[in-house]
TIKOLDO-227688 format. One line per field, with one value per residue (C-alpha): x, y, z; residue in one letter; residue number from 1. Coordinates in steps of 0.2 Angstrom, whole numbers, plus 5000, padded with zeros to 4 digits. Each point is the difference from the previous one (the first is absolute). Example, Ala and Ser with C-alpha at 12.3 -4.5 7.8 and 13.67 -1.06 7.14 Angstrom:
BEGIN
X: 5062,5006
Y: 4978,5017
Z: 5039,4997
nuvo: A,S
doke: 1,2
END
This chain:
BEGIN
X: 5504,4989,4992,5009,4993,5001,4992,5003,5016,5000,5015,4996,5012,5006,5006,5010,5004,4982,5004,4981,4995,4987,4989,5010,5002,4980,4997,5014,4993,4983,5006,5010,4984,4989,5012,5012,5021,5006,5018,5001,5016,4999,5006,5007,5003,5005,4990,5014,4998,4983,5001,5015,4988,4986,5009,5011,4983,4992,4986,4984,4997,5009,4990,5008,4995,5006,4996,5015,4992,5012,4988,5001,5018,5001,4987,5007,5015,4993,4989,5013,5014,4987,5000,5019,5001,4989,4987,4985,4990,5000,4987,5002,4988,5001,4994,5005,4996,4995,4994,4984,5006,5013,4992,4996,5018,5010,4984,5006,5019,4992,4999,4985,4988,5004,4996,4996,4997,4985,5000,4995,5012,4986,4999,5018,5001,4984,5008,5018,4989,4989,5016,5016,5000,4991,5008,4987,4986,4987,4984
Y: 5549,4990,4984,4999,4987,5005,5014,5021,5005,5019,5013,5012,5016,5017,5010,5015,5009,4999,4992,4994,4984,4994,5000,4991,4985,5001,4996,4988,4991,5001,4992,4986,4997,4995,4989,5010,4998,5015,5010,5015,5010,5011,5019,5011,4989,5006,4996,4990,4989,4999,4993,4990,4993,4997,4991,4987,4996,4995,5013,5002,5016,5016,5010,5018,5012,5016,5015,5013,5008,4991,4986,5011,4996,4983,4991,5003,4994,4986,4997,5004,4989,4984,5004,5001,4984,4993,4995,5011,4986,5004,5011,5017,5006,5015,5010,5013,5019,5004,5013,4995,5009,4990,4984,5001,5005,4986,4986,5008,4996,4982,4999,4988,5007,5014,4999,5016,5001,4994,4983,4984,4986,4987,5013,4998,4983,4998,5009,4992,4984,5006,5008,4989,4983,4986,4987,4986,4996,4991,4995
Z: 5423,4989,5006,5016,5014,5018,5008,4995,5003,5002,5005,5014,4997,5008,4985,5004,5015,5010,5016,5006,4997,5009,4984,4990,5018,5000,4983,4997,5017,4992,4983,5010,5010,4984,4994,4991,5000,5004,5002,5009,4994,5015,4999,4988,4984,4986,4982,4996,5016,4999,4983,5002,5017,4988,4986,5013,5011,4984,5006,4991,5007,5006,5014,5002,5015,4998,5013,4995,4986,4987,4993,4981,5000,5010,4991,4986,5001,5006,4983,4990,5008,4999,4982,4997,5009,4990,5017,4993,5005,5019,5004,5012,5008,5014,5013,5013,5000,4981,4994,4988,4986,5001,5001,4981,4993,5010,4993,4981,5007,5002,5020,5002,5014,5013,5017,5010,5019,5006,4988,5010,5002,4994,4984,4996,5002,4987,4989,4999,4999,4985,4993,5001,4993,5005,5014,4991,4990,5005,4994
nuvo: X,X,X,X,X,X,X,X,X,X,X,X,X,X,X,X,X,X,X,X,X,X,X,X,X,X,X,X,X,X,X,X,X,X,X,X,X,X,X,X,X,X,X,X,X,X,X,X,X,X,X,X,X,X,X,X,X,X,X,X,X,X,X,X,X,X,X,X,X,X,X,X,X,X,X,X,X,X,X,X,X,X,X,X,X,X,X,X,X,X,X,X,X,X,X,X,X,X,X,X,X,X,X,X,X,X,X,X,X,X,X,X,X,X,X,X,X,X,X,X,X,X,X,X,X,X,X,X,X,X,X,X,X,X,X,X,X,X,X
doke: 1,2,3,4,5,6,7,8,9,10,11,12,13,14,15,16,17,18,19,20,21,22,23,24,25,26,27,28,29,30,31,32,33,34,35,36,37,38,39,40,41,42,43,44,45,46,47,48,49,50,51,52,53,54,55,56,57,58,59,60,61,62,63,64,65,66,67,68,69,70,71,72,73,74,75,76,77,78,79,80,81,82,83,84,85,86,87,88,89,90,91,92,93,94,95,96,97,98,99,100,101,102,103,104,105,106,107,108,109,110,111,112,113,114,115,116,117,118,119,120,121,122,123,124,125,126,127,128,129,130,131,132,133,134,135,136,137,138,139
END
């Protein structure tokens, strides 16, 4: 969101119909932890909502968790409503239980990263720091 001040801003989301979310509690607990702003959408958003959530908070980042085996169709949307909205500038990165060879197809659709079972909290939280826009610059 360009040279915004303040700290990360990410969007936790439950696409779909999966109902399990104690991922997505864990890592947006572990984002808010090191600093970050974040906004938990809770279960069983749609695309729309999550987008809509993401475009209102002003969110530098979209993290999705997705368990139910519809991440193809869910990130998707996701992407491509960013885009329509004209918000392509909010990254989304991803995790759950994916497939690896469909790790590669949904980073071509332009999800970010993708998260698989066994990543660390710490790992994450590198990587959305690395990855989304800087809070400062210092010297």
């Amino acid at each position: 969101m360009g040279v915004a001040a303040g700290p990360i801003r990410v969007v936790v989301a439950k696409p779909g119909l999966d109902g399990h979310d104690r991922g997505a509690k864990v890592i947006a607990r572990a984002l808010r932890d090191a600093g970050m702003e974040v906004i938990y959408t809770g279960l069983h958003q749609t695309p729309e909502q999550i987008v809509d959530t993401a475009i209102q908070e002003d969110a530098d980042a979209i993290g999705l968790s997705i368990l139910s085996g519809a991440h193809n169709t869910l990130f998707a949307a996701v992407i491509d409503l960013l885009k329509e909205r004209d918000a392509e500038d909010i990254l989304v990165f991803g995790g759950g239980i994916i497939p690896e060879a469909d790790i590669a197809p949904l980073k071509e659709k332009g999800v970010a990263e993708i998260f698989t079972p066994g990543a660390t909290t710490q790992s994450i939280v590198d990587w959305v720091r690395a990855n989304v826009r800087q809070p400062s610059v210092s010297g």
